[in-house]
C-alpha positions in Angstrom: 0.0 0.0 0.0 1.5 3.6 -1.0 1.5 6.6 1.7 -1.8 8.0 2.9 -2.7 11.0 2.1 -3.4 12.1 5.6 -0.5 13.8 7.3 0.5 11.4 10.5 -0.1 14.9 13.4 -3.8 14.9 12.0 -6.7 13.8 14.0 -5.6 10.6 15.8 -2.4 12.8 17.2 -4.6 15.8 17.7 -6.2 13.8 20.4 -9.7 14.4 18.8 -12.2 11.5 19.1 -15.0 10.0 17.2 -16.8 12.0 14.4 -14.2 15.2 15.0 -11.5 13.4 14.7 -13.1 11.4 11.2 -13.9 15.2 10.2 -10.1 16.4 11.1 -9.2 13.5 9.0 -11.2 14.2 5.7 -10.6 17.9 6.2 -7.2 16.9 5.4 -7.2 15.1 2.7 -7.1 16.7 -1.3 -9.3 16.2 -3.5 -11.0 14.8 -5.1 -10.0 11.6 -2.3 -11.9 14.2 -0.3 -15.3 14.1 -2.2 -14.9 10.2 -3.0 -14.6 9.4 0.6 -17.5 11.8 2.1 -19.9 9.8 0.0 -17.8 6.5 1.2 -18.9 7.9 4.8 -22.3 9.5 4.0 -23.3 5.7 1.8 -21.9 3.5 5.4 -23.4 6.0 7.7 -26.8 5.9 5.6 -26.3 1.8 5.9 -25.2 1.2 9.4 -27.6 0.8 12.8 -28.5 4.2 14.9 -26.1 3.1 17.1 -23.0 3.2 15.0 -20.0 5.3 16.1 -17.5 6.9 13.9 -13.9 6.9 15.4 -10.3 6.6 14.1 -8.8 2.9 14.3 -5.5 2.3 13.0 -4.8 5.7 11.7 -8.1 5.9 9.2 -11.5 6.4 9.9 -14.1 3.7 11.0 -17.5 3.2 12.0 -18.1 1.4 15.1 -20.5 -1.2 16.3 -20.5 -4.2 18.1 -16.6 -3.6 17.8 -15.3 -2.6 14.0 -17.3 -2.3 11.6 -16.0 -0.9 8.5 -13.1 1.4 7.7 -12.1 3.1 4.8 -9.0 5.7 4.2 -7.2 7.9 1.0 -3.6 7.1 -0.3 -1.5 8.6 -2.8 -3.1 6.6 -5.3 -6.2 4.6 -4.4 -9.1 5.1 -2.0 -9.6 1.5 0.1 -12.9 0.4 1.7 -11.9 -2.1 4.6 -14.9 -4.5 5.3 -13.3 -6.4 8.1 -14.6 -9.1 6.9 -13.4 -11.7 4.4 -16.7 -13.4 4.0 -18.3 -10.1 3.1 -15.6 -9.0 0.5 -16.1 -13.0 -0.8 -19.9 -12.8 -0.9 -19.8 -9.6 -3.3 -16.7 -10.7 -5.3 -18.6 -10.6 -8.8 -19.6 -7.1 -8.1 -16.2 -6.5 -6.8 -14.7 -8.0 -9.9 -13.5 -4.9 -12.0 -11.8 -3.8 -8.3 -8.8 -4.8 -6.4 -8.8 -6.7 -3.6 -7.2 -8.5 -0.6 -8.3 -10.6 2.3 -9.0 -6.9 3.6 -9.9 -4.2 1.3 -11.0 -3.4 -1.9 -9.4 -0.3 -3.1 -11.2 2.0 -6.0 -10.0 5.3 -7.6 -9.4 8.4 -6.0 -12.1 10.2 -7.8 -14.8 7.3 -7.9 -16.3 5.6 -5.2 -18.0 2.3 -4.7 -21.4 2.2 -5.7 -24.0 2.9 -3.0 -25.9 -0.3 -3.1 -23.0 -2.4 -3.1 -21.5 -0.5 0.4 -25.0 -1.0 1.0 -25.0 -4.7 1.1 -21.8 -5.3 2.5 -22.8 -2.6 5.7 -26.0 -5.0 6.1 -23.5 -8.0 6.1 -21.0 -7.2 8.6 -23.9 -5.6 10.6 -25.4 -8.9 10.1 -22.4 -11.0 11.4 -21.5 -8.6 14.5 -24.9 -9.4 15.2 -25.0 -13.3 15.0 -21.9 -12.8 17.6 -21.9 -12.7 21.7 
């Protein structure tokens, strides 16, 4: 994975926490990573339970519930969606096709973002497993 984009004194540093320290984080960013990943966050917040959380885990934002949910994050060359979840990432793998992927993410184009029923699907099926778990 190249560099993020996101200077390492940013948010997590600053000492922020949940949704200030997500919106010290995509403050700055460039765009358009910027743009791509505020829909990223608006189509996961639209998708996840009430009770969701944002917060910053492992240096990029996340949403929170039940423990991780889903994270996503800029670099210099890629914008990544991080399901946390092999089985979800392998459940949509024909609509994931055209992107790349690894046990972990699935990384799309700075300037293009996943399409909104697909995060769609895979927030209902992480929210589904955390769920199904003690």
């Amino acid at each position: 994975m190249k560099k993020s984009q996101v200077k390492k004194s940013s948010a997590a540093a600053a000492g922020d926490s949940g949704k200030q320290a997500v919106d010290k984080y995509m403050e700055d960013l460039k765009e358009p990573a910027r743009g791509t990943l505020k829909k990223t966050r608006a189509m996961i917040r639209a998708a996840a339970p009430r009770e969701a959380t944002e917060a910053i885990g492992y240096g990029m934002p996340m949403f929170r519930y039940k423990g991780a949910l889903m994270a996503y994050a800029a670099f210099t060359e890629h914008c990544s969606l991080f399901p946390m979840s092999v089985a979800v990432i392998d459940a949509h793998a024909k609509e994931l096709g055209k992107h790349r992927t690894s046990k972990g993410t699935i990384q799309f184009p700075l300037d293009k973002p996943l399409a909104a029923g697909l995060v769609k699907k895979m927030v209902k099926g992480r929210v589904a497993e955390k769920n199904k778990k003690k």
